[in-house]
C-alpha positions in Angstrom: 23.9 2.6 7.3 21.3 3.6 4.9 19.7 7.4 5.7 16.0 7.7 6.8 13.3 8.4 4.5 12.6 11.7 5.7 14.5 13.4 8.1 12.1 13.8 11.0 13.5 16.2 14.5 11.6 16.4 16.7 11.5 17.9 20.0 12.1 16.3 23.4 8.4 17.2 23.8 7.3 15.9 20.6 9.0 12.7 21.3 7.9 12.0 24.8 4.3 13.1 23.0 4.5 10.5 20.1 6.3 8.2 22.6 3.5 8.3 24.9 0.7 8.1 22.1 2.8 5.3 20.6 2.8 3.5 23.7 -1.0 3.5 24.7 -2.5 2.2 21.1 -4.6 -0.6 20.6 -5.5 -0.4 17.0 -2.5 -1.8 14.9 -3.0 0.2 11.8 -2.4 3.4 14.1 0.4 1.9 16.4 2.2 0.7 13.0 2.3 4.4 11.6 3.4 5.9 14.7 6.0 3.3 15.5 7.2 4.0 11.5 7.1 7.7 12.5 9.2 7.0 15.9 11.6 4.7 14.3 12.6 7.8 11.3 12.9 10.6 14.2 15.2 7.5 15.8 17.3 7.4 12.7 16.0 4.7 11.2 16.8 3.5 7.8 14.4 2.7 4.9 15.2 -0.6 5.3 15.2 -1.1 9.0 11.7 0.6 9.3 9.9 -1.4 6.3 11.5 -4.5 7.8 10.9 -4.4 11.3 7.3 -3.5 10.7 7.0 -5.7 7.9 5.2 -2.8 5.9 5.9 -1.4 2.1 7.9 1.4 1.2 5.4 3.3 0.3 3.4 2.9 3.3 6.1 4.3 5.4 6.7 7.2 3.1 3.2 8.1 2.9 2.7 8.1 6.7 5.7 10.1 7.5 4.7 12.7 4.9 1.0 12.8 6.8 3.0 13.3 9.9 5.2 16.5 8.7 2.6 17.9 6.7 -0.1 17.2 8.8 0.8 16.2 12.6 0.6 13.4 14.9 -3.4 13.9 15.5 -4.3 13.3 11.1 -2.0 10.4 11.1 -4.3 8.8 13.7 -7.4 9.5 12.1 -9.3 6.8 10.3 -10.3 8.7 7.1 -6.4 8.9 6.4 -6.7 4.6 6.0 -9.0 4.5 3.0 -7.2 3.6 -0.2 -7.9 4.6 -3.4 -9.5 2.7 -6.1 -7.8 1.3 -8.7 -8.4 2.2 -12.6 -9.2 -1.4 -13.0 -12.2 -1.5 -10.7 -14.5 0.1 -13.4 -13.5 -3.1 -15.4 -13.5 -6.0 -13.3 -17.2 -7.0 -14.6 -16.2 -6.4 -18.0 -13.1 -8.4 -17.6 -14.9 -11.2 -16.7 -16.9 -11.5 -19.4 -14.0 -10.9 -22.0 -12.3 -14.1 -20.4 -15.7 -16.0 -20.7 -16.0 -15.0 -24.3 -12.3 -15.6 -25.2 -9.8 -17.9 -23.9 -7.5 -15.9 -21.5 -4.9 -18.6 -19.7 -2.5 -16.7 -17.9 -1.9 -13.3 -16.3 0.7 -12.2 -19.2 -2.0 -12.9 -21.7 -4.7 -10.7 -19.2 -2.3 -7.7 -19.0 -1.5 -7.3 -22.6 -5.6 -8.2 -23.4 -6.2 -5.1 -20.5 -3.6 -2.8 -22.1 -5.4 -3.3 -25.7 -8.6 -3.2 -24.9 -8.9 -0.6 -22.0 -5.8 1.5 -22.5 -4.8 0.1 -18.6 -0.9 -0.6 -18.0 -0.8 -2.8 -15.3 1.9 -4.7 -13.4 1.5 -8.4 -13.3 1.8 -9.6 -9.5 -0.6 -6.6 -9.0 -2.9 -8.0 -11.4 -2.8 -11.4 -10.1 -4.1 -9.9 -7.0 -6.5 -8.1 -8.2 -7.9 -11.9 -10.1 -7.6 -13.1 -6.6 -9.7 -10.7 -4.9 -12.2 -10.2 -7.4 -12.6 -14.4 -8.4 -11.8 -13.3 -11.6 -10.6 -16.8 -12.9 -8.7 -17.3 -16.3 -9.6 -19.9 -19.0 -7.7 -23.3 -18.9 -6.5 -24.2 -22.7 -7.7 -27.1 -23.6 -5.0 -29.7 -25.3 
């Protein structure tokens, strides 16, 4: 059985607390970081957590730290859901016109044009996301 993330004890106060608060939420960005925090104090793996909630690593990790460092009433709050920017935001409108000007066909061809131009490293299925969101379309070769 693969150990939890963190190891969270809690008390049976705390518990019947987050198990109450857990219980009564409507918003699904909360109730999935509360249930991620019930499941570790449960015992929960890694696995069994990101799995059953269908959520990243990361995510999990992130909320649990907020919970230890932070408590039960930060890991609720809204300010806590913004994510951070991304370097390549600053470029997106300069990216498009690089693939206007030269013929850019495919996402390998994009991240190594990024990496040499704007000193970005950046991981290819997160790039082709970031193309997706920002209808930032590459340039078809022509035969």
């Amino acid at each position: 059985m693969p150990l939890p993330m963190y190891k969270i004890k809690l008390s049976a106060a705390e518990m019947a607390k987050l198990n109450e608060r857990r219980k009564k939420e409507k918003n699904k960005a909360v109730s999935d970081r509360l249930q991620c925090v019930y499941l570790a104090a449960k015992g929960k793996g890694n696995k069994e957590i990101t799995d059953t909630l269908a959520i990243n690593k990361n995510s999990a990790t992130n909320w649990i730290k907020i919970y230890l460092e932070k408590g039960l009433d930060e890991l609720c709050q809204p300010e806590n859901f913004n994510r951070r920017s991304a370097k390549i935001d600053d470029y997106v409108d300069k990216i498009k016109q690089d693939i206007e000007k030269n013929i850019i066909s495919s996402i390998a061809e994009l991240q190594s044009w990024i990496k040499k131009k704007y000193s970005l490293q950046i991981e290819q299925s997160w790039l082709f996301r970031c193309c997706k969101k920002n209808s930032i379309c590459l340039a078809k070769k022509h035969a």
